[in-house]
VOLUMLUM-604807 format. One record per atom (N, C-alpha, C): x, y, z; atom name; residue in three letters; residue number from 1. Coordinates in nm, 2 decimals, decimal comma. Layout:
N
r east=X north=Y up=Z atome=CA residu=ALA num=NUM
...
This chain:
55
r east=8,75 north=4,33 up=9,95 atome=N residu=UNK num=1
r east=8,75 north=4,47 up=9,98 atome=CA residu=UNK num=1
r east=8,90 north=4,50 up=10,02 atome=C residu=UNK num=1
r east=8,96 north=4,59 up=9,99 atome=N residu=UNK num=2
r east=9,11 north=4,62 up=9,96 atome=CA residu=UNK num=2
r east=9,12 north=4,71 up=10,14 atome=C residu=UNK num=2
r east=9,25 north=4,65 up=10,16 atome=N residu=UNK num=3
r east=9,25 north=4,74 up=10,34 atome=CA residu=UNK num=3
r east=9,23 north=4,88 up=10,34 atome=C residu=UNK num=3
r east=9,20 north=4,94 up=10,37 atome=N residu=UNK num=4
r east=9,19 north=5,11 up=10,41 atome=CA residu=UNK num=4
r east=9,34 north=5,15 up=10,49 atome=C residu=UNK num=4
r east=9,40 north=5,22 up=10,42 atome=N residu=UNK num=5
r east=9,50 north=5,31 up=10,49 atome=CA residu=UNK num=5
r east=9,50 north=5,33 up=10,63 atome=C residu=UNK num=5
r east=9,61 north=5,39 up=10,74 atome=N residu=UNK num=6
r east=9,61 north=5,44 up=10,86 atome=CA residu=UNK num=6
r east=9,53 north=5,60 up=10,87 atome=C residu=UNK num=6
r east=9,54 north=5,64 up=10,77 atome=N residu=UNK num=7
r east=9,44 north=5,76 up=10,78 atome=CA residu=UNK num=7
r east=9,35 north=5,79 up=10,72 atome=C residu=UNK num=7
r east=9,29 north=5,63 up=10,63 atome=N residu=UNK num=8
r east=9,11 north=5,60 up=10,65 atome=CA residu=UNK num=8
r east=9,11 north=5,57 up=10,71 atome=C residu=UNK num=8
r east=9,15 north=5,42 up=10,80 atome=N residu=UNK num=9
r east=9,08 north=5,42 up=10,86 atome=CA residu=UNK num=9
r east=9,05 north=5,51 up=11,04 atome=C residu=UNK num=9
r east=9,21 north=5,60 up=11,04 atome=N residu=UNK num=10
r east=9,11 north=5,71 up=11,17 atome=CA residu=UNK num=10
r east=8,99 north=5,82 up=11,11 atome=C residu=UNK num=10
r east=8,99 north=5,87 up=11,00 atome=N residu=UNK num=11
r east=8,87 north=5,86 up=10,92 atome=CA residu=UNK num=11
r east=8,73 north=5,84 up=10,95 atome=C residu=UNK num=11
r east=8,73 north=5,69 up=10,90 atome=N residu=UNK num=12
r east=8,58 north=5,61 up=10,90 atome=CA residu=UNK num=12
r east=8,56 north=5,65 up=11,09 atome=C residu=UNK num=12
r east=8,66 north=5,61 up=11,21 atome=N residu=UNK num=13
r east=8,65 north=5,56 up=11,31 atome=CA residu=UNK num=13
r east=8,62 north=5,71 up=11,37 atome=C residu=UNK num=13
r east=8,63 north=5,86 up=11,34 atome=N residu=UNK num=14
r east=8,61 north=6,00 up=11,35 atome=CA residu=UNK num=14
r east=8,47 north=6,02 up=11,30 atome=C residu=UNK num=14
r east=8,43 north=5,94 up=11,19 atome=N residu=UNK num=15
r east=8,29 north=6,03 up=11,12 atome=CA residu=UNK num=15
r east=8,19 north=5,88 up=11,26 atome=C residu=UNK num=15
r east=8,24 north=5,78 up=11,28 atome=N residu=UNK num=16
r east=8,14 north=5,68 up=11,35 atome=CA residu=UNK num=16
r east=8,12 north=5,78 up=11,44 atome=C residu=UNK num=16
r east=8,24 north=5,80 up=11,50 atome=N residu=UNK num=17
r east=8,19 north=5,88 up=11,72 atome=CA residu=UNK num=17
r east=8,16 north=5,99 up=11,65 atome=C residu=UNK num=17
r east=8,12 north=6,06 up=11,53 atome=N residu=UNK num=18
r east=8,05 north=6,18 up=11,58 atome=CA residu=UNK num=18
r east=7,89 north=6,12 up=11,57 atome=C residu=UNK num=18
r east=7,91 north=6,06 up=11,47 atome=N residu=UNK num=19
r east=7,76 north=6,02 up=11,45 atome=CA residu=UNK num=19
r east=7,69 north=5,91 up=11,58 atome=C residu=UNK num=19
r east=7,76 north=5,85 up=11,65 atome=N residu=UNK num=20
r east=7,73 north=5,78 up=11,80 atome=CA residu=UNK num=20
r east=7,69 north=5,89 up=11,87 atome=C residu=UNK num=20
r east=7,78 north=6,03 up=11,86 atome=N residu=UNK num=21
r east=7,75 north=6,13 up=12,00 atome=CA residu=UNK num=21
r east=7,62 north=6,21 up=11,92 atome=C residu=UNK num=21
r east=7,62 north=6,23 up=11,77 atome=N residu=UNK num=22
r east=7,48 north=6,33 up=11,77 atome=CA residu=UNK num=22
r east=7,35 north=6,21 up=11,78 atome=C residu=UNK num=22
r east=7,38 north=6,11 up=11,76 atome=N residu=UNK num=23
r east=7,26 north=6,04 up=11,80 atome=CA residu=UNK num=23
r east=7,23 north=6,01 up=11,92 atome=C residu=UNK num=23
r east=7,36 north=5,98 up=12,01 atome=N residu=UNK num=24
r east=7,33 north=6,01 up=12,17 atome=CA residu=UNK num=24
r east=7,26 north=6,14 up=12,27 atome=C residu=UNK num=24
r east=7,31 north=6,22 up=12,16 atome=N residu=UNK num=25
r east=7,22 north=6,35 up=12,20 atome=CA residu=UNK num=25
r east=7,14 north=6,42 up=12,15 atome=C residu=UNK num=25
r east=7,08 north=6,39 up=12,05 atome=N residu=UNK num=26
r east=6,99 north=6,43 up=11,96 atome=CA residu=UNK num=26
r east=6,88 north=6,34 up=12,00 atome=C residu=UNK num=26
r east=6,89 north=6,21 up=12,00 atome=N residu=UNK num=27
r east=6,79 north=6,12 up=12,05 atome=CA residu=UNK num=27
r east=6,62 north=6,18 up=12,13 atome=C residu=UNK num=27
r east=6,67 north=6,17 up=12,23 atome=N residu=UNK num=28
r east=6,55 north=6,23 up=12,36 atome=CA residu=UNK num=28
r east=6,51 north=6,35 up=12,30 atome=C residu=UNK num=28
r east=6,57 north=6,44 up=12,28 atome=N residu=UNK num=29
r east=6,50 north=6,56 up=12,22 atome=CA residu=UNK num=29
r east=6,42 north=6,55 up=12,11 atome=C residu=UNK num=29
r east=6,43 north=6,47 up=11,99 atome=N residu=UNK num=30
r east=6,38 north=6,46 up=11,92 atome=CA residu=UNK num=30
r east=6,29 north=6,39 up=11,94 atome=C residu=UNK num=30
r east=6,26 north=6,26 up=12,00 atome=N residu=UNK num=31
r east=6,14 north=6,23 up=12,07 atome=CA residu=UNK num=31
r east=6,05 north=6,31 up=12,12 atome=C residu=UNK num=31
r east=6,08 north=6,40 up=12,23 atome=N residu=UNK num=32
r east=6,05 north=6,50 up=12,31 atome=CA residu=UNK num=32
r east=5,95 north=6,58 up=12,22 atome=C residu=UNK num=32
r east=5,97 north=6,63 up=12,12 atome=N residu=UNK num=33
r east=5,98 north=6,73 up=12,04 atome=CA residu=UNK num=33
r east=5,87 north=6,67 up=11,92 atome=C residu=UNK num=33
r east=5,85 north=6,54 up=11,90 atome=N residu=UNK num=34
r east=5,80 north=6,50 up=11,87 atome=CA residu=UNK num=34
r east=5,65 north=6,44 up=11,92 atome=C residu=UNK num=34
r east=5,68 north=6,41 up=12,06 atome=N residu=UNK num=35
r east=5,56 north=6,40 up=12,12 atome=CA residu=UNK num=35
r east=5,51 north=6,54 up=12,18 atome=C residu=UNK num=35
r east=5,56 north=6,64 up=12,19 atome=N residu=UNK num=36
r east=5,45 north=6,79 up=12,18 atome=CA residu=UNK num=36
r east=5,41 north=6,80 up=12,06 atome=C residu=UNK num=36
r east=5,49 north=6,79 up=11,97 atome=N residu=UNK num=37
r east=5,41 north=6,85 up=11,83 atome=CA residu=UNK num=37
r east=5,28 north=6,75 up=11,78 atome=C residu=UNK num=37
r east=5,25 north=6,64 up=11,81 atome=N residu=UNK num=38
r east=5,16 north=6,55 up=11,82 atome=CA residu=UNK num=38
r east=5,04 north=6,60 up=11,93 atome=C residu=UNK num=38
r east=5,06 north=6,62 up=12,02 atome=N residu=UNK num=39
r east=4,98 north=6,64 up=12,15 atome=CA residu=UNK num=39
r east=4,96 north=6,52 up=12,22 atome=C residu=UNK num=39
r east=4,86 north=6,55 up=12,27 atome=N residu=UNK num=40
r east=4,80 north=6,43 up=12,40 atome=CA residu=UNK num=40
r east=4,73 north=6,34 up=12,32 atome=C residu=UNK num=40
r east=4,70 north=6,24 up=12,38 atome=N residu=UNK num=41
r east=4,58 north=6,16 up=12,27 atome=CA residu=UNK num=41
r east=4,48 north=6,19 up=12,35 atome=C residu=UNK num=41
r east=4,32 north=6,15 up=12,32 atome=N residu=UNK num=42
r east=4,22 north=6,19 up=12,35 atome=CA residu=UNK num=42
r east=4,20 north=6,11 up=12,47 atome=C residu=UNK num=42
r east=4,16 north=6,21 up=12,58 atome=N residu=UNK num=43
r east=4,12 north=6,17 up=12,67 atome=CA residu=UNK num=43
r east=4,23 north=6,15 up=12,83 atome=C residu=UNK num=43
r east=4,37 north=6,19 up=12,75 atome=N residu=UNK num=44
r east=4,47 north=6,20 up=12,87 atome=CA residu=UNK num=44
r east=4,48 north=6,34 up=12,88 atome=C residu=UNK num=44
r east=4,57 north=6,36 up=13,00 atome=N residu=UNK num=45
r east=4,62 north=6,49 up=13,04 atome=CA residu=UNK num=45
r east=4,67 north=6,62 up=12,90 atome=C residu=UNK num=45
r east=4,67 north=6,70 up=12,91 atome=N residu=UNK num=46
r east=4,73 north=6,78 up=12,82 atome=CA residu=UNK num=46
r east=4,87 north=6,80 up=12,86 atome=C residu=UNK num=46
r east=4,93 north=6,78 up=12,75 atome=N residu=UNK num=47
r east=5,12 north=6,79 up=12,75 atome=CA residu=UNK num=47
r east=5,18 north=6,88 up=12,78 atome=C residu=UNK num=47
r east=5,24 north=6,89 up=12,89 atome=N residu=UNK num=48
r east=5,30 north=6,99 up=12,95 atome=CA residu=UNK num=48
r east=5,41 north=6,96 up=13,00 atome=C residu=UNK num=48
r east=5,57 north=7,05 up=12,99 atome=N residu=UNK num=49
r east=5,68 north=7,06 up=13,01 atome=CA residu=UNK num=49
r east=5,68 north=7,06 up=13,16 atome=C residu=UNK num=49
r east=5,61 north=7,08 up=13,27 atome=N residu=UNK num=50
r east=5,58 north=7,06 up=13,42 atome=CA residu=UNK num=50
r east=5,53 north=6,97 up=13,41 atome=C residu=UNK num=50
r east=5,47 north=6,91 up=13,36 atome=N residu=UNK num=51
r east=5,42 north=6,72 up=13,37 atome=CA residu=UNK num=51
r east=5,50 north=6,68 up=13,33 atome=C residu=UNK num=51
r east=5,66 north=6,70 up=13,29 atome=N residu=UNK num=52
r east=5,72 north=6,58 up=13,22 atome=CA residu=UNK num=52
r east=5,83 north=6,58 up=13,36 atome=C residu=UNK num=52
r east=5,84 north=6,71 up=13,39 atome=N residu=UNK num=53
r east=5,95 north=6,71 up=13,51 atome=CA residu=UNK num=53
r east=5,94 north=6,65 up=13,67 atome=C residu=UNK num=53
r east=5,76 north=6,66 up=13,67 atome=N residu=UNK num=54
r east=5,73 north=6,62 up=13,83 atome=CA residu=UNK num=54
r east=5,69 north=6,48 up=13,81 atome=C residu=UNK num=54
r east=5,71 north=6,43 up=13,71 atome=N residu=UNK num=55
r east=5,63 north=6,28 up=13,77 atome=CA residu=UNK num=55
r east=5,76 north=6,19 up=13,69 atome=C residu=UNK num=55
């Protein structure tokens, strides 16, 4: 593999930390967001944005 230049490689090392930070913050929400659009399973509490904050 042939070296990458001084400005690939700040480049490659620019597109990684964005992609670290939207997955660092995209993460939880999308979980989140995924476990309402599913619901509760049968027989637990019903999913609520006040049940996720108090317990």
């Amino acid at each position: 593999m042939p070296c990458l230049g001084r400005r690939a490689q700040r480049d490659v090392e620019q597109v990684l930390s964005a992609c670290r930070f939207v997955f660092a913050v995209g993460f939880m929400p999308l979980v989140l967001a995924l476990g309402f659009s599913r619901g509760a399973e049968p027989g637990a509490p019903p999913l609520r944005l006040v049940n996720l904050l108090w317990q």
